[in-house]
N, C-alpha and C positions, 0 to 999 in steps of 0.2 A: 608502743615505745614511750617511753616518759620523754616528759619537756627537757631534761637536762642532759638526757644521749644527744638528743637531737641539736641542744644547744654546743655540745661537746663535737659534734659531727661537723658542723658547720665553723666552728672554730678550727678545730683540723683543717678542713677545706680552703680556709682564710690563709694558714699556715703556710699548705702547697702553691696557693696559688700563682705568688710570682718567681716557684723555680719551675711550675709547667708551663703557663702561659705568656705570650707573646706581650713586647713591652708595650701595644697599643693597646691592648686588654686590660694589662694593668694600667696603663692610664683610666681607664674608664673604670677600673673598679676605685681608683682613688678618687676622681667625682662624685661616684655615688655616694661615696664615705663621705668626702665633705659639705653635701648638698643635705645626708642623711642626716648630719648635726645639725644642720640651720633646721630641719625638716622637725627634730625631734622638739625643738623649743616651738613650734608650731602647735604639735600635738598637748603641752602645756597652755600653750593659750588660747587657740581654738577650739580646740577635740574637749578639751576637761572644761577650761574656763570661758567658754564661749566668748572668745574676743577674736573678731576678725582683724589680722594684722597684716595689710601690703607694705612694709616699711621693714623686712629683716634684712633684708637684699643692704638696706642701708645699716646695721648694724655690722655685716660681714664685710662692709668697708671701711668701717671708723676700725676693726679692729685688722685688717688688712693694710691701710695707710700707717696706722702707728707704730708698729710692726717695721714696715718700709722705711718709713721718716726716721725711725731713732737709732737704725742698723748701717744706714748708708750716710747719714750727714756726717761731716767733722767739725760742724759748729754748735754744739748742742749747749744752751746755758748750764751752769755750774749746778746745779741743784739736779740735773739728769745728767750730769758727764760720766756717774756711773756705771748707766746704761753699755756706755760705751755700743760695741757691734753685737752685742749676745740678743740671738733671738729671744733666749728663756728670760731677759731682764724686760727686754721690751715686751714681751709677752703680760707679764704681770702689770707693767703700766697701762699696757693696751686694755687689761679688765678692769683695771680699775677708771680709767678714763671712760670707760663705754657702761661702767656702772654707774657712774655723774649723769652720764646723756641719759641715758637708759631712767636714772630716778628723776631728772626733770622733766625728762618729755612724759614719760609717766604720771607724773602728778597734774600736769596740762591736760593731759589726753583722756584717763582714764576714768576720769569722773563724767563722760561722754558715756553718750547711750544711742541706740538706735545704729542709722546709718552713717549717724556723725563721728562714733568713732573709727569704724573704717577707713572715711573720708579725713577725719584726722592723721591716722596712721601716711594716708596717701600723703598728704601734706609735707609733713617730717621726713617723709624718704624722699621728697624729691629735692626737699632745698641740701639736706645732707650731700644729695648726689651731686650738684649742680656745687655745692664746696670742694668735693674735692676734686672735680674740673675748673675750677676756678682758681682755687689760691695758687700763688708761682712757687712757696717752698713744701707744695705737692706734685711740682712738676705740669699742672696743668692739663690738660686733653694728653700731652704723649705719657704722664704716667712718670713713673722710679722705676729704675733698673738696676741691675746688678745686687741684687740683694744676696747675703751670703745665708749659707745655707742650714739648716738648722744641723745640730751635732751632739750627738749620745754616749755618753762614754766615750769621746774621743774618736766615735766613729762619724764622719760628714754623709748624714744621709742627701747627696749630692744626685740622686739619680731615683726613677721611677720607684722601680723593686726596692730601693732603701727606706723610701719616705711612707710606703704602702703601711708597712708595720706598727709606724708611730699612728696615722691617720687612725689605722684599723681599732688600735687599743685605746687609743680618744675616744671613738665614739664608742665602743661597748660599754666602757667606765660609766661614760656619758648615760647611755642606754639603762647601766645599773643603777645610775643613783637617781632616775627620775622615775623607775618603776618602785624604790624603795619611798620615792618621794609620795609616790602614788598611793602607796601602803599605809602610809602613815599616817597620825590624827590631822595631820597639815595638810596631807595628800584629799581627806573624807573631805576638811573645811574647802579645799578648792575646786573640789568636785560638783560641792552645792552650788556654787556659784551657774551652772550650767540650768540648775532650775530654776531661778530667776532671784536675784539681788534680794528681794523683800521675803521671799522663804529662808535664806540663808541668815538673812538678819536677824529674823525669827528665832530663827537656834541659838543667835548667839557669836554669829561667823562674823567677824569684822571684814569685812565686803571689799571695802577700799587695798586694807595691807592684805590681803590672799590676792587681789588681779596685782598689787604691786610687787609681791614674792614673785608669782611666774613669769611676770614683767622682764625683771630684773633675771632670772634665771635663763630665758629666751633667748635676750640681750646676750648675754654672757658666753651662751654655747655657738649665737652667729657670728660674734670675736674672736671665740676662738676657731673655729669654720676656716676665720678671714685668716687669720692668722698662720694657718696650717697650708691655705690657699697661695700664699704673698710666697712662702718659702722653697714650697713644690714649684713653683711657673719661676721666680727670682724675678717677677716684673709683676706689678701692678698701676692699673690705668680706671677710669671712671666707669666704661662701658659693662662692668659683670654687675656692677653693684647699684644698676636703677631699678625703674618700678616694672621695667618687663619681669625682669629675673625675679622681682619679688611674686608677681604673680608667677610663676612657675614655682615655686617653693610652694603658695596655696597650693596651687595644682598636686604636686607631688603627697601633700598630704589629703589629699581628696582623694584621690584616687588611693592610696595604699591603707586611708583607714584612720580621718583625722584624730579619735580617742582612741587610739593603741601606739603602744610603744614600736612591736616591730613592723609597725603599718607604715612606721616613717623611712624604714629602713625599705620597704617595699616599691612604696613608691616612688621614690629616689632612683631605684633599681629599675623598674619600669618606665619611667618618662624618659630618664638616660638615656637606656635601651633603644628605647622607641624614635626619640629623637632622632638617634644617631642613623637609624635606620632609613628612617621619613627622608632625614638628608642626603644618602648617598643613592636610593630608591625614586624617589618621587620626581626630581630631576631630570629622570631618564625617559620614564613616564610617560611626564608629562610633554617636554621636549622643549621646556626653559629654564633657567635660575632662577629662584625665587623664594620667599620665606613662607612654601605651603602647608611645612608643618604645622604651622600658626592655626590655620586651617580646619586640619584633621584634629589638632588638639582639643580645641574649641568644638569639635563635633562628640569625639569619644569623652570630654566631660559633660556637657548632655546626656548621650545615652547610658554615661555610669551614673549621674545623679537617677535617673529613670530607674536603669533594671539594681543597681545597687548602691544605695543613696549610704551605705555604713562601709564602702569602700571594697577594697580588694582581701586585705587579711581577714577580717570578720569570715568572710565564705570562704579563707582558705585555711581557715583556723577550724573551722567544722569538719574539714577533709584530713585532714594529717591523724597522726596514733597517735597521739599527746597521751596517751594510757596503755599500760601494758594489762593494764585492770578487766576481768571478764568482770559482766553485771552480773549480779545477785538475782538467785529465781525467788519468787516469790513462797516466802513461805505456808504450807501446807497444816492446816488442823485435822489431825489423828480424827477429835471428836466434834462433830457436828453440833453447834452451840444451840440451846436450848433457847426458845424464845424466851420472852421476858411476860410474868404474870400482867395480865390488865384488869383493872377492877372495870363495874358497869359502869357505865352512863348513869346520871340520875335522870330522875322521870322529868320531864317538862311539866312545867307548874298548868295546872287548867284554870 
């Protein structure tokens, strides 16, 4: 079967899903969707341009807060009173305010190498996180609420099965334009970067602007994540958006396949899954409360780094028909080819 029945099959299936399934399924397919956006700017700066990043977790909150703050205050200074309550206006401030962060913490951070930028990255998510528990016209530790709800043609997607749609078609877009990114001569120069900085320079790759493109690109798909996140729930608080959550979003791209595009979407699909399972399973089990999924996560990323260090889709991309194509037998010669003339040897000199 070719890539695009199957891509076609699975968009169908996205179609049906929340007029077969139960509204608590679709909750959890709209998680995957938004974890799968933060996930997918992962696979741009990890998977391609080798940068480890624990700091998205705080991207999908600067753009989750802005979102919240600009839809529910009624004091908003004169130069944003246009915003007014429209998610879709707040929405464009939210990317552009998180492409500011996003280019200065970039420019601090990314000229870091080793284990310092990681440890950089940690740094920046947690003071971010620990702003928006702190300032009072973010509400603080309890968080904004009532946030109204995003709305399409005049339709309030006000409920699960409404919001599923938008989510779903975010990220595909999403999905399409970082695999066409991938394609691309921009796509080649960011991919050098994964062989090491001084090979890439080599060519000609300007090193610094290709980590600060996918930088920037990352930023912008966890804002919008956040975004999408604030309007589904209509409450946002500090606790989604620390450095735990950011480590799960690694994880989810670890395990689904950190250089592929729908390795993001897999893994998202899978930790979800798992999660949700560990939680209402392992409790019973064991025969306490407690956070043991922590646990077992921490064990099965071990033994996938082991038996599958390139993730889950890579080996389940070998298994699918991705070809409707039979191979080619090898072609047969009628005439049996004729060696080729050899003149002598000369004699050895005496």
């Amino acid at each position: 079967m070719k890539p695009r029945y199957l891509i076609l099959l699975f968009v169908a299936a996205l179609t049906l899903a929340p007029l077969l399934l139960p509204t608590f399924q679709v909750t959890l397919l709209n998680y995957i969707g938004l974890y799968a956006l933060v996930v997918l700017g992962l696979v741009l700066l990890t998977g391609v341009g080798g940068m480890t990043s624990f700091g998205q977790a705080a991207f999908v909150g600067l753009g989750a807060y802005t979102t919240a703050y600009l839809t529910t205050t009624t004091q908003l200074p004169a130069w944003l009173a246009w915003v007014g309550t429209s998610p879709w206006l707040a929405l464009l401030v939210g990317i552009v305010l998180t492409g500011l962060v996003a280019l200065i913490l970039g420019a601090l951070t990314l000229k870091l190498s080793g284990h310092y930028l990681p440890l950089g990255t940690i740094a920046w998510g947690i003071s971010l996180y620990y702003l928006f528990g702190t300032l009072d016209g973010l509400g603080g530790q309890g968080g904004i609420t009532d946030l109204p709800p995003i709305t399409v043609l005049g339709l309030s997607l006000d409920k699960e099965e409404k919001v599923f749609y938008l989510i779903w078609a975010i990220l595909l877009v999403a999905m399409l334009i970082t695999h066409n990114l991938l394609d691309s001569r921009e796509g080649r120069a960011i991919r050098a970067l994964k062989g090491g900085q001084l090979m890439a320079e080599s060519m000609g790759v300007d090193t610094f602007r290709a980590k600060l493109v996918i930088f920037l690109i990352s930023a912008v798909f966890a804002a919008l994540s956040g975004w999408l996140y604030a309007h589904t729930q209509r409450f946002v608080n500090p606790t989604p958006f620390g450095l735990n959550m950011g480590i799960d979003y690694l994880f989810m791209a670890l395990i689904g396949g950190v250089g592929s595009v729908w390795g993001a979407l897999l893994g998202a699909g899978v930790l979800t899954l798992l999660k949700q399972w560990l939680q209402d399973w392992l409790p019973s089990l064991v025969g306490s409360q407690g956070n043991y999924e922590t646990i077992v996560f921490g064990l099965l990323i071990i033994l996938l780094m082991q038996r599958v260090p390139g993730g889950l889709w890579p080996l389940l991309a070998k298994r699918l028909p991705l070809s409707g194509k039979t191979p080619r037998a090898p072609l047969k010669t009628e005439v049996e080819a004729q060696p080729l003339p050899q003149r002598a040897p000369p004699k050895k000199a005496t």
